[in-house]
LUMGU-843659 format. One line per field, with one value per residue (C-alpha): residue number from 1; residue in one letter; z, x, y. Coordinates in steps of 0.05 Angstrom, whole numbers, padded with zeros to 5 digits. Layout:
nr	c(NUM; ...)
rest	c(a; ...)
zz	c(Z; ...)
xx	c(X; ...)
yy	c(Y; ...)
// end
This chain:
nr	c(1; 2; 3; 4; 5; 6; 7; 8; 9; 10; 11; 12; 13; 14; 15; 16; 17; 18; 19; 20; 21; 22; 23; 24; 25; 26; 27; 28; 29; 30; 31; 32; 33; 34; 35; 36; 37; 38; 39; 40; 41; 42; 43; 44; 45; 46; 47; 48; 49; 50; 51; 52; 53; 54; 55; 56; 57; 58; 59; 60; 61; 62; 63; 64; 65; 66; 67; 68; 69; 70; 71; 72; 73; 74; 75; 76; 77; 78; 79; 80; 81; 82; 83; 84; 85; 86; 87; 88; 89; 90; 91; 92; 93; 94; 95; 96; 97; 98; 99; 100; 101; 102; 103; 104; 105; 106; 107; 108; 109; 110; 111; 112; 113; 114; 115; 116; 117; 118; 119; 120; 121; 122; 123; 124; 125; 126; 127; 128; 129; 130; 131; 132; 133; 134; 135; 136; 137; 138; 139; 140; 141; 142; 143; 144; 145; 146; 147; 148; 149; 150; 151; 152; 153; 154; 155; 156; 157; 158; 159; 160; 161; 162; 163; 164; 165; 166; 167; 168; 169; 170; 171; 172; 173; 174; 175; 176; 177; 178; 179; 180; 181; 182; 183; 184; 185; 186; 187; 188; 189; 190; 191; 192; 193; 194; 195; 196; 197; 198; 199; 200; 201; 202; 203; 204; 205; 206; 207; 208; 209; 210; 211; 212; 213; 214; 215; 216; 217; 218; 219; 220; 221; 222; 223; 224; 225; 226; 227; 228; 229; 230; 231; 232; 233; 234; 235; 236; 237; 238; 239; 240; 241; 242; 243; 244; 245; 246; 247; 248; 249; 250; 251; 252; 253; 254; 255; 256; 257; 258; 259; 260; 261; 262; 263; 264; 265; 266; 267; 268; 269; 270; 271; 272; 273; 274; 275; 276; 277; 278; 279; 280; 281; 282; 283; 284; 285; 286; 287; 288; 289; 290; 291; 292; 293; 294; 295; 296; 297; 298; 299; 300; 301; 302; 303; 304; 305; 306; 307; 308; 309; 310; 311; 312; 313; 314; 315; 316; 317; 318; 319; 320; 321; 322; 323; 324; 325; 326; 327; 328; 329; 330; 331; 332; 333; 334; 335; 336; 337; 338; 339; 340; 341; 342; 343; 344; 345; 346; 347; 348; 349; 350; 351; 352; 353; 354; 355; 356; 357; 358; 359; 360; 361; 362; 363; 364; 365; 366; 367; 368; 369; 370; 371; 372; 373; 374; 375; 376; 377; 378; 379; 380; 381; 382; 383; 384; 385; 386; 387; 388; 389; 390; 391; 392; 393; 394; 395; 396; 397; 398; 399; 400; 401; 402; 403; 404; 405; 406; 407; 408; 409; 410; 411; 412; 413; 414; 415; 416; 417; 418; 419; 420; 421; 422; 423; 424; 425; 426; 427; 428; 429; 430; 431; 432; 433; 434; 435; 436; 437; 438; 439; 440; 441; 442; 443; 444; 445; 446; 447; 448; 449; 450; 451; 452; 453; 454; 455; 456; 457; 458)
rest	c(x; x; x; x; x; x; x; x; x; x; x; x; x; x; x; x; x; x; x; x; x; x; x; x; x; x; x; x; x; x; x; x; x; x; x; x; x; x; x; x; x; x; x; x; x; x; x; x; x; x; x; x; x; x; x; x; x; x; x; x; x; x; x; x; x; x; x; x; x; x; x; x; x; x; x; x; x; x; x; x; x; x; x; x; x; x; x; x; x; x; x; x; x; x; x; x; x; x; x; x; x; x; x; x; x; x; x; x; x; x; x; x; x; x; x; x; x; x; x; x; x; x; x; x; x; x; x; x; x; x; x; x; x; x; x; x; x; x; x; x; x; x; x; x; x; x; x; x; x; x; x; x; x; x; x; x; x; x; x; x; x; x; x; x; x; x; x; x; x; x; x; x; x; x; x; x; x; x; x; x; x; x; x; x; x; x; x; x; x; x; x; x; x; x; x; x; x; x; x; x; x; x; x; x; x; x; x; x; x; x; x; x; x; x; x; x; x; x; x; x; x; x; x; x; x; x; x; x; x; x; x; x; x; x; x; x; x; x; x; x; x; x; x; x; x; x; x; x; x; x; x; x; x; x; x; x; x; x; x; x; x; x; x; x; x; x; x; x; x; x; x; x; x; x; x; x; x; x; x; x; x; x; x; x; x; x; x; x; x; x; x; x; x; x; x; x; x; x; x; x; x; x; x; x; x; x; x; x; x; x; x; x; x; x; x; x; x; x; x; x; x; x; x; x; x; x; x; x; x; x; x; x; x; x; x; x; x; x; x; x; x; x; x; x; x; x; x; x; x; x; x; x; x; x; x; x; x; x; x; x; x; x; x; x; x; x; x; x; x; x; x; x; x; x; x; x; x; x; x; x; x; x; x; x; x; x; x; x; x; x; x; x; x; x; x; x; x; x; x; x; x; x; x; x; x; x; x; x; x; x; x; x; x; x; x; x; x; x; x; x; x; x; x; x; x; x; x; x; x; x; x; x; x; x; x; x; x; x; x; x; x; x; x; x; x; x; x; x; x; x; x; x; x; x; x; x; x; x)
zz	c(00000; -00015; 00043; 00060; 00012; 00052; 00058; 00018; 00064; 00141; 00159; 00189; 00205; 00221; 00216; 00277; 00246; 00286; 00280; 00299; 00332; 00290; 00314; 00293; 00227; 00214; 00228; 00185; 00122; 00127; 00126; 00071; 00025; 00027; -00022; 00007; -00033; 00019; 00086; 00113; 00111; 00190; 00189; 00149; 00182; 00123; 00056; -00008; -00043; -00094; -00110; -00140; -00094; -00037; -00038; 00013; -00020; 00005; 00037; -00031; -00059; 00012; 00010; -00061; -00036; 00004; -00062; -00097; -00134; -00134; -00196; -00247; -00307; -00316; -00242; -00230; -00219; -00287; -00326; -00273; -00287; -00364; -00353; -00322; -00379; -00437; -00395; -00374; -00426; -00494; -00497; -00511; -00523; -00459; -00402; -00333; -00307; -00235; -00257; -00298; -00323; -00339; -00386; -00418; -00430; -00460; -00500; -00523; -00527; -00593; -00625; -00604; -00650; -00651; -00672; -00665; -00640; -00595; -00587; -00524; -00494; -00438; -00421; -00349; -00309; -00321; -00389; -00425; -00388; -00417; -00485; -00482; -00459; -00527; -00570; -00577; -00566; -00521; -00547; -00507; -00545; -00499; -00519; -00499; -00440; -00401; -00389; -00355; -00290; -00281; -00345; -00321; -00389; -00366; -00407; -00404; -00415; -00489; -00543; -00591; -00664; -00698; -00670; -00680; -00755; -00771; -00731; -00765; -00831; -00815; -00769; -00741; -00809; -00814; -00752; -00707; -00693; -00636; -00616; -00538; -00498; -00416; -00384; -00333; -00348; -00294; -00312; -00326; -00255; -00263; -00310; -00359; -00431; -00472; -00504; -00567; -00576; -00560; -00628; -00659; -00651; -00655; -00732; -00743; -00714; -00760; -00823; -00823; -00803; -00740; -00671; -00619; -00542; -00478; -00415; -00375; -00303; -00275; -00326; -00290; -00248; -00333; -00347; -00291; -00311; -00377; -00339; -00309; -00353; -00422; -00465; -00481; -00429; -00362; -00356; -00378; -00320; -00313; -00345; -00407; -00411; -00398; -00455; -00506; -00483; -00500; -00567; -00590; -00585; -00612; -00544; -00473; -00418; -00344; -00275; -00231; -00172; -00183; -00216; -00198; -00131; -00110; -00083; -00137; -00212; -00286; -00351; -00430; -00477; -00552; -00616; -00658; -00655; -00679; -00633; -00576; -00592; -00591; -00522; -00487; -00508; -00479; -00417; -00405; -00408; -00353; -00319; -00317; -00345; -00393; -00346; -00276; -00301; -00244; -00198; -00144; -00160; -00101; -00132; -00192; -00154; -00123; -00192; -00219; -00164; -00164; -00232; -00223; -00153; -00189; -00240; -00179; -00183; -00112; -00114; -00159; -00145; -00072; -00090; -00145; -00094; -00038; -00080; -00095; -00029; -00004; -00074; -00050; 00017; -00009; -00060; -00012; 00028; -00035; -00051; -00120; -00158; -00225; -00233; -00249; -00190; -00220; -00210; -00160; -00134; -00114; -00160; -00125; -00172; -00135; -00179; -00151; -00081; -00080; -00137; -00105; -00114; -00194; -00224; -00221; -00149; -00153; -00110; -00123; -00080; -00031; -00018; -00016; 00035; 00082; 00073; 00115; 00166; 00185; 00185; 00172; 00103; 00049; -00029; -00093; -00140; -00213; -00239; -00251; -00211; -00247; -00318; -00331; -00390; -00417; -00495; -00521; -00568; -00530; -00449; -00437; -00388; -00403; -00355; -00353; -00361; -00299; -00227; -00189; -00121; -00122; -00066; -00089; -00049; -00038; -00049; 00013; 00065; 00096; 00120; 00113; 00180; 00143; 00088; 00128; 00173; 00105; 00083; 00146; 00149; 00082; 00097; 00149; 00108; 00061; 00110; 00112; 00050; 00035; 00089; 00043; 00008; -00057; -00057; -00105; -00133; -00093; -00127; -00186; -00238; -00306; -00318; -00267; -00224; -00175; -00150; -00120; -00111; -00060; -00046; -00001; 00018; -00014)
xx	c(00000; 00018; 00041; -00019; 00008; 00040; 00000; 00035; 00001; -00019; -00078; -00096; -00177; -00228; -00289; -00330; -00357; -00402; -00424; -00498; -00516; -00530; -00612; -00599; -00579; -00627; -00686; -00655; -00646; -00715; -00735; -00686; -00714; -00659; -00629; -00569; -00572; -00632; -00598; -00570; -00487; -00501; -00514; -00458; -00388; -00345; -00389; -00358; -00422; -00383; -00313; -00354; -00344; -00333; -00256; -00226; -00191; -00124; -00102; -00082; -00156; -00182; -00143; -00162; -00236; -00226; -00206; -00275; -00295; -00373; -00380; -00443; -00392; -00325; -00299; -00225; -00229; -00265; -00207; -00155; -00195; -00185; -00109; -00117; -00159; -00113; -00047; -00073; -00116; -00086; -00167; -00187; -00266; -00300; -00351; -00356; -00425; -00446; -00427; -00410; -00473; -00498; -00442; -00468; -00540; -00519; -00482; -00524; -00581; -00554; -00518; -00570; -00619; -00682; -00651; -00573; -00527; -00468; -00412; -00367; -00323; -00373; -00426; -00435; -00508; -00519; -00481; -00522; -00583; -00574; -00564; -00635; -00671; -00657; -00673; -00607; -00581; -00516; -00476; -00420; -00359; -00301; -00260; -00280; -00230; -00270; -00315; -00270; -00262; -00200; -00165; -00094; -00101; -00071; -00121; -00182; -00221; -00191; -00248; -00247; -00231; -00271; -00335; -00325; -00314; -00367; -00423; -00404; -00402; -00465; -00521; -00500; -00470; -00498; -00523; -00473; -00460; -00408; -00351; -00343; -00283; -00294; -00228; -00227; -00281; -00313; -00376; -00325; -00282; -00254; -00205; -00158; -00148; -00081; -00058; -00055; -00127; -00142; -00099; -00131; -00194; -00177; -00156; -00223; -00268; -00217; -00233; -00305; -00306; -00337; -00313; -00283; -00297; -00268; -00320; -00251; -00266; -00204; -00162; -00109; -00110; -00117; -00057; -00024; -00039; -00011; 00063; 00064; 00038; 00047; 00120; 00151; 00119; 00152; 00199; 00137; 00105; 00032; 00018; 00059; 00016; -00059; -00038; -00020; -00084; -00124; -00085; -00134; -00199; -00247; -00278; -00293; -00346; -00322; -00350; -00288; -00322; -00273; -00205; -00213; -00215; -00267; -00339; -00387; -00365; -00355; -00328; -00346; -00296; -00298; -00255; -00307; -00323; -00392; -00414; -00383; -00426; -00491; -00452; -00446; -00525; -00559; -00511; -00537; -00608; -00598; -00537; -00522; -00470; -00416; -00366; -00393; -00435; -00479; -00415; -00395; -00339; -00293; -00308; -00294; -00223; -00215; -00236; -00176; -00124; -00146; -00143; -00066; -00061; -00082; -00024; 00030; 00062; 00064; -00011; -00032; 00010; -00017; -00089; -00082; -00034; -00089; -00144; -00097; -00086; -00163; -00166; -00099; -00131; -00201; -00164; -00115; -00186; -00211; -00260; -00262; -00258; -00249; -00170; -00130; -00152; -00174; -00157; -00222; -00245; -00252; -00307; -00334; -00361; -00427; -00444; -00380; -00394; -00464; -00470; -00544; -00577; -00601; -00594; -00669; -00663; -00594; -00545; -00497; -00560; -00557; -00482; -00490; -00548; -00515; -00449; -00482; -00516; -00452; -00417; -00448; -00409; -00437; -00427; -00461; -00489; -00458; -00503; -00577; -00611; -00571; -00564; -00615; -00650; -00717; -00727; -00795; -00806; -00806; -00806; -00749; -00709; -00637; -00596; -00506; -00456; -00411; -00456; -00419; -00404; -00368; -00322; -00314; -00255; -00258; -00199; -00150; -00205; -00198; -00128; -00114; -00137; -00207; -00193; -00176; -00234; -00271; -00236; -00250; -00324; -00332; -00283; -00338; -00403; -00365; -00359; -00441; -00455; -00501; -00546; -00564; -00621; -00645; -00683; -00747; -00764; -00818; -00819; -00778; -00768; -00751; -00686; -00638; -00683; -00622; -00626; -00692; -00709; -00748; -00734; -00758; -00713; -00744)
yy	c(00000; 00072; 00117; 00173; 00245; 00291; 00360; 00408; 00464; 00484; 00482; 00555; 00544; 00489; 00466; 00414; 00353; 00317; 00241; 00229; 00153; 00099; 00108; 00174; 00167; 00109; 00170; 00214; 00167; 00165; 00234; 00237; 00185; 00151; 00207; 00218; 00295; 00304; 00302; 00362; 00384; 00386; 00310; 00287; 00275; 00262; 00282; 00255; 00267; 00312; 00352; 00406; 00478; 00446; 00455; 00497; 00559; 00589; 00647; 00687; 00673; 00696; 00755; 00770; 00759; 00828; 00857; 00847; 00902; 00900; 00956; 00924; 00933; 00927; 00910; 00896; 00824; 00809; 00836; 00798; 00731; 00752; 00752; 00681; 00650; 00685; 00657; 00590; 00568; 00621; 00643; 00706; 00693; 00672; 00698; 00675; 00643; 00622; 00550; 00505; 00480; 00543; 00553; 00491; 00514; 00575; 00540; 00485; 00532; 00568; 00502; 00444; 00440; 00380; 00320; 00337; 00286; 00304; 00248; 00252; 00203; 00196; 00259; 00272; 00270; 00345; 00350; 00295; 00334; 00399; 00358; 00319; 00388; 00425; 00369; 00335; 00266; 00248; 00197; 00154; 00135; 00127; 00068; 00000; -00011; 00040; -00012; -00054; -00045; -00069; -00059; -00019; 00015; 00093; 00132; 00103; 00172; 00165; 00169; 00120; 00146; 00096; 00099; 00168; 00170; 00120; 00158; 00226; 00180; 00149; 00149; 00234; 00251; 00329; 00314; 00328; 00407; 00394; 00342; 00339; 00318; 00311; 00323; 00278; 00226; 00234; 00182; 00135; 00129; 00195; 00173; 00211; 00231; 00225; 00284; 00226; 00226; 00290; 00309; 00262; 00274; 00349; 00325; 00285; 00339; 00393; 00347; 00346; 00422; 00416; 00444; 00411; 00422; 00405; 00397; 00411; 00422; 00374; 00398; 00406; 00329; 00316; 00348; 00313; 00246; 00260; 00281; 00221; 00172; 00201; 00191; 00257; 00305; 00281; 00337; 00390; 00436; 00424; 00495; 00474; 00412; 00458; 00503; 00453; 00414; 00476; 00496; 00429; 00454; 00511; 00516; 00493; 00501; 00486; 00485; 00520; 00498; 00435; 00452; 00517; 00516; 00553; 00548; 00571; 00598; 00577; 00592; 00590; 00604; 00604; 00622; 00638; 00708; 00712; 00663; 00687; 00755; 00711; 00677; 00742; 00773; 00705; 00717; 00789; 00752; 00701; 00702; 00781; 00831; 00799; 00823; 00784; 00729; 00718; 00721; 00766; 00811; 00767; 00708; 00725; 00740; 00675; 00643; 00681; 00656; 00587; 00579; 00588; 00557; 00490; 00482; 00481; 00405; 00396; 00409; 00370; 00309; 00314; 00319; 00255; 00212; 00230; 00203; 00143; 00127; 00123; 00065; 00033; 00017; -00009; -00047; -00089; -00106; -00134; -00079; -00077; -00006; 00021; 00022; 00057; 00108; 00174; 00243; 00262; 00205; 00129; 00089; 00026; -00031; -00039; -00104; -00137; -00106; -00132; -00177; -00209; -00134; -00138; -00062; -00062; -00053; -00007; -00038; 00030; 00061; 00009; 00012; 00093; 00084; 00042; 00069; 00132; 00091; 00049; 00110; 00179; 00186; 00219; 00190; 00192; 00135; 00137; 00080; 00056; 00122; 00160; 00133; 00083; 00103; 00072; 00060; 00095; 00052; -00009; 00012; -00030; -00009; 00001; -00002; 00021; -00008; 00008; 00006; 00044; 00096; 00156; 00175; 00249; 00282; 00354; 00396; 00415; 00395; 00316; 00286; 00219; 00202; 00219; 00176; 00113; 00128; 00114; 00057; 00022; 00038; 00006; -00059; -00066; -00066; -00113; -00155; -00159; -00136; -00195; -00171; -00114; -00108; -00076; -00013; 00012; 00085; 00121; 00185; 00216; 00263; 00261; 00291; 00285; 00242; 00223; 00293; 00291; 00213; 00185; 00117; 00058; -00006; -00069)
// end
């Protein structure tokens, strides 16, 4: 096993955590729905529910929070954050939003049109969301090893060329108005994409005249991944590596409440001019003034300094080697999880970990549920609640692929102690896990039904 990553900070504040008693907890999975996104922060004593804005920011993007200038137009920090994007990423076209999903229904909005297909290697809950809501249809085509949980393959976020040129060849030719690239994969265990294939799609997407896109909110744990695993870019700094990624694509949206390192903000950028026009009037509509973007004139700030904060090495090879520690531990207790160990977080194959619970009855959800009642920790299901899709012609129910949990760590907030407090509360429910049970919908949505769920134990 790994040693636990050594901090590369102090830690100058703190927050209490409390952990309720079992009875406790019991009442208020209940109340919740057993919806883990129900229960209260106040409940929760380590919450790995997500790595989105819940990273603790430093001292610099404090300090620069003083610094917000709150003018409606034209503040100080917008034209900082400006400095950032055109350094970091070489973009002069882009507009800050209040997140990252907002960037992608502006964007979508003026591209997507009825009937439009959108390949990525693998679309994300709210990504494929935003898709199906203006007409369009996500498509999956990351490359087959994805699929296998323990394939050791180092980029398994890679899209596969091939199924790429034969749907813009066949079923999406004219169809498709936009090639998308998720940087990490997050749907797919938070896994990485080679600078390789991200040429080479670049070149496909370049040869049929359509643009290319990153969804690149851990592009920096990306661009890490690629140091350390790539030939030819071991001896390049991580902001070398971010600026090359970016010199691929005709665009990106990202949510900076992850690689950013701060608590609520976003970004769309694009080359085109005349889109970036239409970009920056549908902003003014629902977001606000091109130069805040729904954002406080602070955040915008922190936004700015975080952005720069995450391309230090020792960073970034902390936050990766913390993640890799938490999936070192579950894997020498013979938890099985989707390896290699991504960038954010730990993925648990819930089909191995409860392989009597059919995805009818989403074992994922039943290993989140009871991972809170053994011991009050907070994760999110990346499987049938989430992605099961039903055909309408039919009303068969299809269910994923991968059935899994997400341990999402947040950014500069647990210690290791945290982490094998985690590990050990899980090595313990595998050790009953065929006492668990299978659970049934009560009450759901549409669209992003995982959000809102209520659910009953079987």
């Amino acid at each position: 096993m790994s040693q636990p990553a050594i901090e590369p900070y102090r830690i100058k504040a703190v927050e209490p955590i409390v952990l309720h008693p079992p009875e406790m907890r019991v009442s208020l999975m209940e109340q919740a729905g057993y919806n883990t996104f129900k229960l209260k922060a106040q409940d929760i004593f380590v919450d790995l529910l997500t790595d989105s804005g819940t990273s603790a920011m430093s001292m610099n993007q404090w300090a620069g929070i003083m610094m917000g200038d709150e003018s409606y137009a034209g503040c100080r920090n917008f034209f900082n954050l400006q400095d950032t994007v055109m350094d970091v990423f070489g973009f002069e076209n882009f507009v800050p939003t209040h997140q990252g999903r907002a960037a992608e229904n502006i964007l979508f909005s003026m591209i997507i049109k009825p009937g439009h297909i959108v390949p990525n290697n693998m679309h994300f809950d709210t990504t494929g969301a935003n898709i199906r809501s203006n007409g369009g249809t996500p498509v999956n085509l990351v490359i087959d090893e994805s699929y296998e949980v323990s394939s050791t393959h180092p980029f398994k976020g890679n899209m596969d060329p091939n199924k790429l040129t034969a749907l813009l060849d066949g079923e999406g030719k004219g169809k498709v108005p936009i090639i998308m690239h998720t940087i990490t994969n997050n749907s797919g265990g938070g896994q990485p994409v080679s600078m390789a294939n991200i040429k080479e799609i670049a070149n496909i997407a370049r040869g049929k005249g359509i643009p290319f896109f990153f969804d690149a909110c851990r592009f920096a744990e990306n661009a890490y991944f690629i140091r350390t695993r790539e030939e030819g870019y071991a001896q390049s700094s991580i902001a070398e590596i971010v600026k090359e990624m970016f010199s691929y694509v005709d665009g990106w949206t990202m949510s900076a409440k992850k690689d950013g390192l701060v608590n609520i903000g976003g970004l769309l950028a694009v080359k085109d001019d005349e889109l970036m026009g239409n970009i920056r009037d549908t902003l003014i509509l629902i977001e606000g003034y091109v130069t805040y973007g729904g954002l406080a004139g602070r955040d915008l700030e922190a936004m700015s300094r975080g952005l720069r904060e995450v391309l230090d090495l020792d960073y970034v090879s902390f936050r990766v080697n913390q993640v890799k520690y938490l999936g070192d531990r579950l894997t020498e207790a013979g938890i099985q999880i989707i390896t290699p160990v991504g960038g954010h977080a730990v993925y648990i194959n819930a089909k191995d970990f409860l392989p009597h619970i059919p995805q009818s009855e989403f074992p994922a959800q039943a290993l989140v549920c009871d991972l809170y009642l053994e011991g009050g920790i907070r994760a999110v299901e990346v499987g049938s609640l989430m992605f099961a899709t039903t055909n309408p012609e039919t009303g068969e129910v299809v269910y994923p692929e991968l059935e899994m949990i997400r341990l999402a760590i947040p950014r500069r907030v647990y210690t290791s102690t945290h982490l094998d407090y985690v590990a050990d509360t899980l090595i313990r429910i595998k050790s009953k896990s065929h006492q668990l049970g299978g659970y049934k919908i009560v009450k759901a949505n549409g669209l992003l039904r995982h959000f809102t769920a209520e659910m009953a134990p079987l």
